[in-house]
C-alpha positions in Angstrom: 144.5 -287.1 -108.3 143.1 -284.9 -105.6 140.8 -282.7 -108.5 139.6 -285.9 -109.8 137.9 -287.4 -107.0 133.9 -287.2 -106.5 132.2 -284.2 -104.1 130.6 -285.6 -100.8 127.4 -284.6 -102.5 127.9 -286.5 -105.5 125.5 -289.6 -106.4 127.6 -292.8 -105.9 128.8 -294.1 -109.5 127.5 -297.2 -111.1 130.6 -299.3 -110.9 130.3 -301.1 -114.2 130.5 -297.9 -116.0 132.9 -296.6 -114.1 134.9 -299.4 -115.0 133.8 -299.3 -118.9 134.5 -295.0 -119.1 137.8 -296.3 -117.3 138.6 -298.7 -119.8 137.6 -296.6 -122.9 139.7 -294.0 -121.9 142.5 -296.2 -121.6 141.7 -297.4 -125.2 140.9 -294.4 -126.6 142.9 -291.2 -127.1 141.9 -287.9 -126.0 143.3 -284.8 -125.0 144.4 -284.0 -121.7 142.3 -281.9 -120.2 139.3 -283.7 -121.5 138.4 -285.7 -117.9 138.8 -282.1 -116.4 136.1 -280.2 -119.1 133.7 -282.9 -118.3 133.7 -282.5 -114.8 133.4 -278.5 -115.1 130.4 -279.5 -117.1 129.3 -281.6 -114.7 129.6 -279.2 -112.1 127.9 -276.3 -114.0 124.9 -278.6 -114.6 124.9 -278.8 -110.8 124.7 -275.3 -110.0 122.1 -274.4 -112.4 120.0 -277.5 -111.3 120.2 -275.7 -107.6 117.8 -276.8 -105.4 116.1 -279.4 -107.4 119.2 -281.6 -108.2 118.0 -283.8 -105.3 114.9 -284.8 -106.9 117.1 -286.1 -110.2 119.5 -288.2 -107.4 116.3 -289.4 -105.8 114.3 -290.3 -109.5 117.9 -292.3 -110.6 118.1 -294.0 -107.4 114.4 -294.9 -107.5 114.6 -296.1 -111.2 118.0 -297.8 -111.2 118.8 -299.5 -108.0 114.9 -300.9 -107.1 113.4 -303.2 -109.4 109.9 -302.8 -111.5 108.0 -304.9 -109.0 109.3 -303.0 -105.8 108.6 -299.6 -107.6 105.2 -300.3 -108.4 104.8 -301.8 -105.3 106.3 -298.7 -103.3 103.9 -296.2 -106.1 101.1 -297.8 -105.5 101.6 -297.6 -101.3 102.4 -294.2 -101.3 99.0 -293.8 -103.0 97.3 -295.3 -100.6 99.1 -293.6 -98.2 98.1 -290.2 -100.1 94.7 -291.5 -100.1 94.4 -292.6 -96.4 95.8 -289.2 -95.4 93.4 -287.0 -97.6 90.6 -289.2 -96.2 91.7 -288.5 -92.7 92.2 -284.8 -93.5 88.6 -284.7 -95.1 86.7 -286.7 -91.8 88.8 -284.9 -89.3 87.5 -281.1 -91.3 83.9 -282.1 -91.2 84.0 -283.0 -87.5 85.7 -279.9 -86.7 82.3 -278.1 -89.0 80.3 -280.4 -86.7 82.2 -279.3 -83.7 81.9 -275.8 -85.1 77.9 -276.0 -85.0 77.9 -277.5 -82.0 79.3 -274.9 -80.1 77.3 -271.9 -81.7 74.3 -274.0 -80.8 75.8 -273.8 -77.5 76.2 -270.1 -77.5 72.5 -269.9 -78.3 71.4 -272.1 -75.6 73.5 -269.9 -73.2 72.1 -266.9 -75.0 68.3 -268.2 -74.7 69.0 -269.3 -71.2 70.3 -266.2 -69.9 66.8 -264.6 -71.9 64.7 -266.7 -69.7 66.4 -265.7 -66.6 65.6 -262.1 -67.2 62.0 -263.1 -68.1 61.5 -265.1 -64.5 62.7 -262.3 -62.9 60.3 -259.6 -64.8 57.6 -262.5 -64.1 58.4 -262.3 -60.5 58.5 -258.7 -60.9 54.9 -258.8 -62.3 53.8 -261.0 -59.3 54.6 -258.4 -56.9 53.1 -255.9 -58.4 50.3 -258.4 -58.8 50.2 -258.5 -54.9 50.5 -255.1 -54.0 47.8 -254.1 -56.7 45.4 -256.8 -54.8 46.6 -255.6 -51.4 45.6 -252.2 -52.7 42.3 -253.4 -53.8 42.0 -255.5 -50.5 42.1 -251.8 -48.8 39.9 -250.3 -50.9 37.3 -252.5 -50.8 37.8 -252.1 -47.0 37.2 -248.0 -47.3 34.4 -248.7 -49.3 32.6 -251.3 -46.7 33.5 -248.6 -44.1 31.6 -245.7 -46.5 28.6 -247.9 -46.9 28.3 -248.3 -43.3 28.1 -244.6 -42.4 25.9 -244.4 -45.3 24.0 -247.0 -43.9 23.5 -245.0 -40.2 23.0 -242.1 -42.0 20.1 -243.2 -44.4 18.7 -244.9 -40.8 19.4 -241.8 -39.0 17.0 -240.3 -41.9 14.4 -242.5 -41.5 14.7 -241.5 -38.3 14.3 -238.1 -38.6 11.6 -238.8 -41.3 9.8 -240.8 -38.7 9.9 -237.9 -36.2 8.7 -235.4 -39.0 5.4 -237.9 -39.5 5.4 -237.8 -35.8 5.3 -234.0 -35.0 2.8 -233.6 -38.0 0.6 -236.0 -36.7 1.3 -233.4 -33.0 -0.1 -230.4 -35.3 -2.7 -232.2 -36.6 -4.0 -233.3 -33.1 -3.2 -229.6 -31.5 -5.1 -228.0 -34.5 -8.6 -230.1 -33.6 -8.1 -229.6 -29.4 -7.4 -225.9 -30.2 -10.9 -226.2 -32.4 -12.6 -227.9 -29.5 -11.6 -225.1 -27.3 -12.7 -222.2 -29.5 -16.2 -223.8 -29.9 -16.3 -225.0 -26.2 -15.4 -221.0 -25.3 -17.8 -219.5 -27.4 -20.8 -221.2 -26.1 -20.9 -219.4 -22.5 -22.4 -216.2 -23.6 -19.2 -213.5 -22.6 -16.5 -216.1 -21.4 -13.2 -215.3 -22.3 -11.9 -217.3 -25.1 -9.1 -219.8 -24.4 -5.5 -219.3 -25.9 -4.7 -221.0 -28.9 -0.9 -220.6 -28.9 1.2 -223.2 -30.7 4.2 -224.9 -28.9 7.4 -223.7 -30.3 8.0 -227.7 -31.3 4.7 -227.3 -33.5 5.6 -224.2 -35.2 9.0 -225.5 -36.5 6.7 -228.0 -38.5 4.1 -226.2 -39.5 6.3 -225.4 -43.0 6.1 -228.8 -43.7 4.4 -231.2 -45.6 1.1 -233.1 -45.1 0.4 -236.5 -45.1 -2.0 -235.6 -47.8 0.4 -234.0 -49.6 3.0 -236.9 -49.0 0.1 -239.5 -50.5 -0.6 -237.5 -53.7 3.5 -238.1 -54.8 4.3 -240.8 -56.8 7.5 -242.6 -55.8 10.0 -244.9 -57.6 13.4 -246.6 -57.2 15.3 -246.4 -60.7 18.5 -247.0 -61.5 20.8 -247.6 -65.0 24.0 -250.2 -64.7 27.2 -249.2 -66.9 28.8 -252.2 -67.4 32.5 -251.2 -68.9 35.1 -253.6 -69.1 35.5 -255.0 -65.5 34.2 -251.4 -64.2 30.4 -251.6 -63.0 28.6 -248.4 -62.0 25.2 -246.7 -61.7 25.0 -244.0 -64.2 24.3 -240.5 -63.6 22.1 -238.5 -65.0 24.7 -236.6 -67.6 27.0 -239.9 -68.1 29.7 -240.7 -70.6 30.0 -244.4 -72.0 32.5 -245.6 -74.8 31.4 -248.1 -77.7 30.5 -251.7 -76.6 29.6 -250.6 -73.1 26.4 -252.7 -71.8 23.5 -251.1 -70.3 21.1 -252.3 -67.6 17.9 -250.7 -66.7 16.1 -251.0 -62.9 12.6 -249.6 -61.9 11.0 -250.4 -58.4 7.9 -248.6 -58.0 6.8 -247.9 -54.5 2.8 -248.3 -55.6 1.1 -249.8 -58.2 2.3 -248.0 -61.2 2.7 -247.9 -65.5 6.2 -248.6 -66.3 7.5 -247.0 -69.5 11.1 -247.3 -70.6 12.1 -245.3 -74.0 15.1 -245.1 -76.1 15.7 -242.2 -77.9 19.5 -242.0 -80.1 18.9 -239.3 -81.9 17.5 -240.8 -85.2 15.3 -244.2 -84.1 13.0 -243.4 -80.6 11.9 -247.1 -78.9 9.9 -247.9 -76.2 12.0 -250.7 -74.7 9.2 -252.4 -72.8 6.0 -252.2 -75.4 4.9 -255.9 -75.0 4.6 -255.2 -71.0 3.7 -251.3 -70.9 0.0 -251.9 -70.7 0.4 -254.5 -68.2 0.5 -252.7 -64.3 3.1 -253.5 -62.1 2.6 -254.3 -58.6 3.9 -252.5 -55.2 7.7 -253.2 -55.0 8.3 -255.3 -58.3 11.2 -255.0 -59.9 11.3 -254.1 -63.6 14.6 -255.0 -65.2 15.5 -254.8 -68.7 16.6 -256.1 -71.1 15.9 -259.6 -68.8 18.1 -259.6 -64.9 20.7 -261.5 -66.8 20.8 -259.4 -70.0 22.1 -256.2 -71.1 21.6 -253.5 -74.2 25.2 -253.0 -75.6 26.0 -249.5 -77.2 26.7 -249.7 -80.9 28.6 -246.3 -81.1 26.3 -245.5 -84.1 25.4 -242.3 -82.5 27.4 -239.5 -80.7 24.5 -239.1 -78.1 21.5 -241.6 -76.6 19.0 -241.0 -74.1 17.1 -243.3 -72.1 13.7 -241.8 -70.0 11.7 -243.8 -67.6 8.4 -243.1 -66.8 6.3 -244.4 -64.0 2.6 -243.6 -63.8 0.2 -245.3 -61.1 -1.9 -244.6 -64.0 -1.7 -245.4 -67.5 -0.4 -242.7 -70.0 -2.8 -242.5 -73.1 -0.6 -240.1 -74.7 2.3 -242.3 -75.0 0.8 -245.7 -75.4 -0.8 -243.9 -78.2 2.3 -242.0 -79.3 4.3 -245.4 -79.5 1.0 -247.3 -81.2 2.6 -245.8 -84.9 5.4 -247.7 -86.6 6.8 -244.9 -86.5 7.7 -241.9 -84.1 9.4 -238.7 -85.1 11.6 -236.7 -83.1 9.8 -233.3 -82.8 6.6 -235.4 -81.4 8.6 -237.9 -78.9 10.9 -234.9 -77.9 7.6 -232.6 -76.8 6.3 -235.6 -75.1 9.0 -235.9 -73.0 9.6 -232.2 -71.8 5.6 -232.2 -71.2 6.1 -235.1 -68.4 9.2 -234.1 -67.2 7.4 -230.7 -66.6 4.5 -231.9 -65.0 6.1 -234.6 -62.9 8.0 -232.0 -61.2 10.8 -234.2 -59.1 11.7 -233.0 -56.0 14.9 -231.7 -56.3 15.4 -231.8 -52.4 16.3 -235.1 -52.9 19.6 -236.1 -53.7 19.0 -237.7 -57.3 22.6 -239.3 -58.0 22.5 -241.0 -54.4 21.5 -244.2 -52.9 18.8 -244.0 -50.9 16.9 -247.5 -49.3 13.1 -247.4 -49.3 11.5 -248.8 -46.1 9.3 -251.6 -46.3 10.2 -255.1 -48.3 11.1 -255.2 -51.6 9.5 -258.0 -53.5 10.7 -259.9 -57.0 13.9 -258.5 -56.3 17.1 -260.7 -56.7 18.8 -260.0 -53.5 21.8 -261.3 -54.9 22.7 -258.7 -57.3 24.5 -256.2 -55.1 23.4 -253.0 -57.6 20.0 -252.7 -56.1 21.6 -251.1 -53.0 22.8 -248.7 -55.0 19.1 -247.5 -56.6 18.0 -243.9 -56.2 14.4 -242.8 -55.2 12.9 -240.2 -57.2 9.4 -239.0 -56.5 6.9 -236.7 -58.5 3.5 -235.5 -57.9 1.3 -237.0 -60.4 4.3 -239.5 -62.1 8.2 -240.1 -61.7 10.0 -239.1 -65.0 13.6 -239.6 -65.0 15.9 -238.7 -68.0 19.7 -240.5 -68.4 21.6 -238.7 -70.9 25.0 -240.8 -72.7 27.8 -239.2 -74.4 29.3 -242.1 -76.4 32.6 -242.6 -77.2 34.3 -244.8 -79.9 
């Protein structure tokens, strides 16, 4: 019958029992519709089963068609093959974590590389700068060999003129005795007019000046201080400012034989630098440096304000050797000391005192390879050159 036959998707029947539910229901009486209630049992099964009922057709034909041997031998190689394919899956996710790392180190590198590439171009930036910074300091130093030059023809054109000076005095001097001669040859002849004793106009321009005698009685010097700051070097002027760890230099040429005496004052401690060679004279044109021509004082920044006075003295200068002969000195004492010689060596302020100016002659002891004794300033004084530097210290 056309109700009775088996779905496409049926499992195939086992035809042994097929042919034993055949034969019992030959045998055995049942009612009619009982082959119809089983299959609309069978069918209901189905649809409640849904999806799954594959899995039950699979599992029967696993279990009843395939023998023991062949189903453990098919288990156990789709076990392997579960294994095999989880080890695969594991290797190929830690390459891709490898592959992963790899290429942020990559992005780095690029990263750092790209960083380095700015910096060589800020380096070559630099390096021009560099080079225009020593171009400008190639043109500087130009101007500056230019300004010594003129300063150079104009401290000659000085001695010059200084020359001339000595020269016309020496005139005066030589006009004074003829005009002498001539007063005492025209008084002898008893009524004879007396000669004229008028001056040349040359003559009388001079006559304001200085004599050689008073020229000999001045003392002169050449003294100088070196600020050392940083790479800066300079000669310090008499009001000068300096910052903590500056180094200090002190030069003294006298232009005679002369006392040297170099004093420290910073407010609380007053030293005389030089006290082992301040009795000792120093001869015409030696140079006096201190600490040593290689050596420096350094500034501690201890005190707000320091002071350094030089004295030089073609004689020696009781007061102070005997001043500084104490283990002590006070302030009140060195302080009226001081103003006493700066008072009586009087410098002469015609000068220009924060200029170079070259002293004629040959300078001896001196290290002409230190380029800061161009630089030092003549002072002069009549009975001693006293000259005070004064250092406003920074920290």
């Amino acid at each position: 019958m056309e109700h009775n036959r088996l779905s496409q998707h049926e499992a195939p029947r086992d035809p042994e029992l097929a042919e034993a539910f055949e034969a019992f229901i030959q045998q055995t009486t049942v009612p009619l519709d009982f082959h119809t209630r089983v299959m609309a049992r069978v069918q209901q099964r189905r649809s409640r089963r849904g999806r799954w009922g594959w899995s039950e057709r699979w599992w029967t034909w696993w279990t009843h068609d395939w023998s023991p041997l062949g189903v453990w031998a098919a288990t156990v190689c789709a076990l392997l093959s579960l294994a095999f394919n989880l080890g695969l899956g594991y290797y190929t996710w830690k390459h891709r974590q490898a592959i992963t790392a790899l290429g942020q180190e990559l992005t780095a590198t690029r990263a750092q590389m790209h960083q380095a590439q700015a910096d060589q171009h800020q380096l070559a930036a630099l390096q021009e700068q560099v080079q225009r910074a020593i171009q400008d300091s190639a043109a500087l130093r130009h101007e500056l060999t230019t300004a010594q030059l003129q300063v150079h023809a104009a401290q000659a054109e000085s001695h010059q003129w200084q020359d001339r000076l000595t020269e016309l005095t020496n005139q005066l001097a030589a006009l004074q005795q003829q005009a002498q001669r001539q007063t005492h040859q025209a008084q002898e002849p008893a009524g004879a007019p007396a000669p004229s004793t008028s001056m040349p106009a040359a003559v009388e321009d001079v006559r304001a000046s200085s004599s050689p005698a008073l020229a000999r009685d001045r003392v002169r010097a050449k003294v100088g201080i070196q600020v050392h700051s940083g790479e800066h070097t300079a000669s310090a002027k008499t009001t000068e400012t300096v910052k903590t760890g500056d180094f200090l230099r002190v030069y003294v040429v006298p232009e005679g034989e002369a006392y040297v005496y170099v004093v420290h004052n910073d407010g609380e401690n007053v030293t005389l630098l030089n006290a082992q060679n301040a009795t000792t004279k120093v001869t015409k044109g030696e140079l006096v440096t201190l600490p040593a021509p290689e050596q420096f004082y350094q500034i501690n920044g201890r005190s707000e304000k320091e002071s350094i006075t030089v004295l030089c003295s073609p004689t020696e200068l009781y007061e102070v050797a005997s001043l500084f002969s104490g283990p002590n000195v006070t302030q009140h004492n060195w302080l009226s000391l001081e103003k006493a010689l700066l008072d009586k060596s009087k410098i002469d302020l015609s000068q220009p005192t924060d200029k170079p100016l070259r002293v004629a002659g040959n300078v001896r002891a001196m290290n002409n390879n230190d380029p800061f004794l161009n630089t030092l300033v003549i002072y002069s004084g009549k009975s001693l050159v006293a000259k005070k530097y004064d250092f406003q210290v920074q920290k």
